[in-house]
C-alpha positions in Angstrom: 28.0 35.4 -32.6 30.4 38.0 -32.3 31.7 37.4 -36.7 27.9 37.5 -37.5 27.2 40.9 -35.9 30.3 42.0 -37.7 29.0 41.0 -40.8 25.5 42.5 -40.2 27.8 46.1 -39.7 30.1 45.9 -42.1 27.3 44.9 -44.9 25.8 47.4 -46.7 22.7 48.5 -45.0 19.8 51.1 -44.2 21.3 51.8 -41.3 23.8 55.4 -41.1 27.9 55.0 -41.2 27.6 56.4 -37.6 25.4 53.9 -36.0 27.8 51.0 -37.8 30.6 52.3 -36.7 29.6 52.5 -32.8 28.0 49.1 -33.0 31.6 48.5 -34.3 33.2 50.0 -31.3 30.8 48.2 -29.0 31.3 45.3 -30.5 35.4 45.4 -30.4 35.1 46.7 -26.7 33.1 43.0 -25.9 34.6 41.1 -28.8 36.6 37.8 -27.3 40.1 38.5 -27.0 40.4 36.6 -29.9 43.3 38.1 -32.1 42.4 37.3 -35.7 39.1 38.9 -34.6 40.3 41.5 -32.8 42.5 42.1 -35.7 39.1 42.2 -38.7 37.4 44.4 -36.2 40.1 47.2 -35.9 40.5 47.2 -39.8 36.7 47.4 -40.3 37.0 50.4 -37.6 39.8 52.0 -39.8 37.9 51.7 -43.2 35.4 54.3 -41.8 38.0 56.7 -41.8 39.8 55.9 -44.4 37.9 55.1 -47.3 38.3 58.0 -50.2 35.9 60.9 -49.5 35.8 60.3 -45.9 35.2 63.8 -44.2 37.5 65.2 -41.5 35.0 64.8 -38.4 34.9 61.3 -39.0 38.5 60.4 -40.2 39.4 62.8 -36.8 36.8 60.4 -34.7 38.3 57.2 -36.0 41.6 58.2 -35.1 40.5 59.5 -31.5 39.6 55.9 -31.1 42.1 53.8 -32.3 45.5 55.8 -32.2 45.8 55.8 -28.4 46.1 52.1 -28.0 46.9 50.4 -31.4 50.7 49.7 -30.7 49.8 48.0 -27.5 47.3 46.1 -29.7 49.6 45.0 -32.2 52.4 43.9 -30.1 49.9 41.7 -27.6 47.8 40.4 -30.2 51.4 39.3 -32.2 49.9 39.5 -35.4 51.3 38.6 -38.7 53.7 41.2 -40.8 50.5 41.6 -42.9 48.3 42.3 -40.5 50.4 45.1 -38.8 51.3 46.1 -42.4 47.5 46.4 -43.1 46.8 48.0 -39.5 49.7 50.7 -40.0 48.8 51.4 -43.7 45.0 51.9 -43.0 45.8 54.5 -40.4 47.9 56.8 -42.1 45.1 56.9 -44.9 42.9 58.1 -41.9 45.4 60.6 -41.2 45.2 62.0 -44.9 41.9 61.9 -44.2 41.9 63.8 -40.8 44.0 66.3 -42.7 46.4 65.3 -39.9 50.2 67.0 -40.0 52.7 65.5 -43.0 54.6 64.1 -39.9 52.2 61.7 -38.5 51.5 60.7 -42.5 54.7 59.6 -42.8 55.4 57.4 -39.1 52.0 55.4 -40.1 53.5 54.4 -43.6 57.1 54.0 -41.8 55.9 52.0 -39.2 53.5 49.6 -41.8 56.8 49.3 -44.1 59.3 48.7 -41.5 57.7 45.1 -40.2 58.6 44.0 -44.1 61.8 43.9 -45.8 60.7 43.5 -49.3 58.3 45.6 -51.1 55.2 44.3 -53.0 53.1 45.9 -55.8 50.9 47.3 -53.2 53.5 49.3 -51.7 53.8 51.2 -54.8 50.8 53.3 -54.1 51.3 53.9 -50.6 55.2 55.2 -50.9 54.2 57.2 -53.5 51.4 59.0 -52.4 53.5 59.5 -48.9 56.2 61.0 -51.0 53.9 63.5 -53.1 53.0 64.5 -49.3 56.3 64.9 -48.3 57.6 66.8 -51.6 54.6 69.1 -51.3 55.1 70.0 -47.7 57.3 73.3 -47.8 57.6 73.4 -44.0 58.6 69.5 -43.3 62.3 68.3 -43.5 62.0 65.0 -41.3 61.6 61.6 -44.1 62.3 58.0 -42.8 60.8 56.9 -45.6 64.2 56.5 -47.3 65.6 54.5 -45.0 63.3 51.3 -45.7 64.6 48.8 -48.0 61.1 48.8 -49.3 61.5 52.3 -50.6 65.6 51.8 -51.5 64.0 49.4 -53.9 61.9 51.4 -55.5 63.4 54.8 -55.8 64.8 54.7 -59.1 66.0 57.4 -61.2 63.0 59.3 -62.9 60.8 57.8 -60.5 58.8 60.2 -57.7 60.1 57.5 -55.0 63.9 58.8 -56.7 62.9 62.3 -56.7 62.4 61.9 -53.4 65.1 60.5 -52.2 67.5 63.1 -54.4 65.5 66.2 -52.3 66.1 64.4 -48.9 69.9 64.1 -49.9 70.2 67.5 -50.6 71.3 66.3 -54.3 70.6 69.8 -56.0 72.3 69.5 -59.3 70.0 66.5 -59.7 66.8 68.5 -59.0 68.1 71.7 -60.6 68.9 69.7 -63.8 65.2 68.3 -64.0 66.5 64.6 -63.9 63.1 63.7 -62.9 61.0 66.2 -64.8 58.3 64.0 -65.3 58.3 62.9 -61.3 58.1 66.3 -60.4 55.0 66.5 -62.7 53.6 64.0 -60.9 54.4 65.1 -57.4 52.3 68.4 -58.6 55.2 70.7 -57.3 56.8 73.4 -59.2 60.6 72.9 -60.1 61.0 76.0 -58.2 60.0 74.3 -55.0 61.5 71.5 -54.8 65.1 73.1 -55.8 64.2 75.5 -52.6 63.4 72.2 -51.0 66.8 70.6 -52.1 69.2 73.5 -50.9 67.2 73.4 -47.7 67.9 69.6 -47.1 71.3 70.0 -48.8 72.4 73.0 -46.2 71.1 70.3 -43.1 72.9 67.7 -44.7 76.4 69.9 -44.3 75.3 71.0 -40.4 75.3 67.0 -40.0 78.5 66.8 -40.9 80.2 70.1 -39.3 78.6 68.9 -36.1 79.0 72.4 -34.7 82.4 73.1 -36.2 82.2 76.3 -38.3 81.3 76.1 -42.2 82.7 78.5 -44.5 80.5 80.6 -46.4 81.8 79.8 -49.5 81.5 75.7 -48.5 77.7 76.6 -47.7 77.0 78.1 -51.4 78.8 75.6 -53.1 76.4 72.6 -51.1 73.4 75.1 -51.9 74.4 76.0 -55.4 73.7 79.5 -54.4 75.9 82.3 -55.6 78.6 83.8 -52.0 76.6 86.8 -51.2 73.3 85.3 -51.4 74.3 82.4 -48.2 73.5 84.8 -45.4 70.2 85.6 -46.5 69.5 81.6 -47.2 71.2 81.0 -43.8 68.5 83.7 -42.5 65.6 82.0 -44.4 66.4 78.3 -43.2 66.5 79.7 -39.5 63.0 81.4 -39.9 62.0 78.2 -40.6 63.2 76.5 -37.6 65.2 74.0 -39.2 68.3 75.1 -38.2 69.7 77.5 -34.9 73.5 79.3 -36.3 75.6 81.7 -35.7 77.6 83.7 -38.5 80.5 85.1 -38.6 80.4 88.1 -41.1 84.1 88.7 -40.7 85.6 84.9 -41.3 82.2 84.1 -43.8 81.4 81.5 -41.8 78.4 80.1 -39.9 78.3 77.7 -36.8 75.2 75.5 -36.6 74.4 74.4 -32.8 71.2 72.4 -33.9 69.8 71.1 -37.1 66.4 69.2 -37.8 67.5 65.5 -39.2 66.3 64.4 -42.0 66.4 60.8 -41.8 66.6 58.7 -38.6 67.9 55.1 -39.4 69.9 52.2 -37.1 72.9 54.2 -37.7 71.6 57.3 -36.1 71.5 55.2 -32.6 74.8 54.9 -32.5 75.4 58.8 -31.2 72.2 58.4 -29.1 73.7 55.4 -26.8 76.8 57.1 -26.9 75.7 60.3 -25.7 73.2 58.3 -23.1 76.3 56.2 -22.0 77.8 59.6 -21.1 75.0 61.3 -19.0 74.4 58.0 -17.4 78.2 58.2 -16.1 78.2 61.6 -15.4 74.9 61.0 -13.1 76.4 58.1 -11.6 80.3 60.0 -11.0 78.0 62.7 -9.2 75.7 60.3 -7.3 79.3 59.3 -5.8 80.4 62.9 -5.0 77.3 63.4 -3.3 77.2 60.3 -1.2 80.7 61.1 -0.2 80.3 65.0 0.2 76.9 65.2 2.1 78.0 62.7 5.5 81.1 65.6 6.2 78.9 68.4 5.7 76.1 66.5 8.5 76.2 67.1 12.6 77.6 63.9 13.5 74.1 62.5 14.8 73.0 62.1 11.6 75.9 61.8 9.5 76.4 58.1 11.6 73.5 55.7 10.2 71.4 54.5 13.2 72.2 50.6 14.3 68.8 48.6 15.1 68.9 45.7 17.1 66.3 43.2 16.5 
């Protein structure tokens, strides 16, 4: 019953893409909590919004339905690496669609490539356009994308998944050399841009590794490939952005960077993470302790002594 009234509104028929798509809705909301069907239901949902020339309100509708929940979905319904690959995938083409930030463009594809370690000829298309996104996005710094062995495999030099991963590294004499001229072309970006892309990357890349400590000026230009008296106005420029919070130093040419956006957030990167949890969670606990041993001196004796019950 339930595949034959899918059928009947995923057919081509008279009736409007809006009245198919709520009798798809209805239908998944009463559907048996079957998960190969649940599964063919969602992805018929998703095609509304993310077939090519879907407009915004619709896309924006699609998404309104499905984003909230879909992780639960996928992890209860424990559905094969192509499924979730297929879910994933679908949904960040509703996001193009939706015109929806570059950010949540890029988890959707992350989050479909992740579940598989090898890449396929599919992916090709779907990496690619997330990198022209990404490349194109002056005001976005933030690309897992590079982390997945799915991308590793296909970022080769002269290739837009390799032009990619040279902006993300900050590799400037790359970019500034036009290694991948004819990726760039194809990312329709000028050369200008992405250089001014690169040095942004490149400068986040050195506030990764300072940690805080200060940078000297002339350590800054040389990651940049910017001439010395043109790092304090770049420094300026990459604050503006929000990308970075520094202090210079005009007198010792240097510059302190106390936060930084970063770039890339792989298994490694947990490793600070649960060591800086580890820490609050011992400081919390050391001051629980002070606290329990502090408070029952600083009590009227009456209630510093717990109350025995007899039963």
């Amino acid at each position: 019953m339930a595949e034959s009234l899918r059928k009947a509104f995923t057919s081509p028929s008279s009736l409007s893409d809006a009245t198919r798509l709520s009798g798809l809705t209805a239908l998944f909301n009463i559907a048996p909590q079957i998960p190969s069907l649940r599964c063919r239901l969602l992805l018929d949902v998703l095609s509304f919004g993310s077939s090519p020339g879907t407009d915004k309100a619709q896309a924006r509708l699609v998404l309104g339905m499905v984003r909230p929940n879909v992780d639960a979905w996928v992890s209860k319904w424990q559905l094969s690496t192509e499924d979730q690959k297929s879910i994933y995938l679908s949904i960040a083409q509703v996001e193009r669609n939706a015109g929806s930030p570059t950010h949540a463009v890029l988890a959707a594809v992350v989050r479909g490539m992740e579940v598989d370690q090898q890449s396929c000829p599919s992916d090709v298309a779907h990496l690619e356009s997330a990198a022209r996104l990404y490349l194109a996005d002056a005001t976005h710094f933030e690309c897992d994308l590079v982390a997945l062995p799915a991308f590793e495999q296909l970022a080769k030099p002269g290739s837009l998944c390799g032009l990619l991963k040279d902006v993300v590294h900050g590799d400037v004499a790359r970019v500034q050399a036009g290694v991948s001229t004819s990726a760039a072309a194809a990312a329709a970006v000028s050369q200008d841009a992405l250089v001014e892309k690169t040095r942004l990357c490149a400068l986040l890349s050195c506030a990764e590794q300072a940690r805080g400590s200060p940078v000297q000026y002339a350590e800054v230009a040389r990651v940049v490939g910017l001439p010395l008296d043109a790092v304090e106005t770049f420094i300026v420029k990459a604050v503006g952005k929000g990308i970075v919070e520094a202090k210079m130093d005009q007198m010792a040419e240097t510059v302190s960077v106390s936060r930084w956006t970063q770039r890339v957030f792989d298994k490694q990167s947990w490793g600070p993470v649960k060591a800086q949890l580890a820490m609050w969670s011992d400081n919390l606990k050391k001051a629980a302790d002070i606290v329990h041993k502090v408070i029952p001196t600083q009590l009227p004796p009456s209630l510093a002594t717990p109350v025995s019950r007899t039963v």
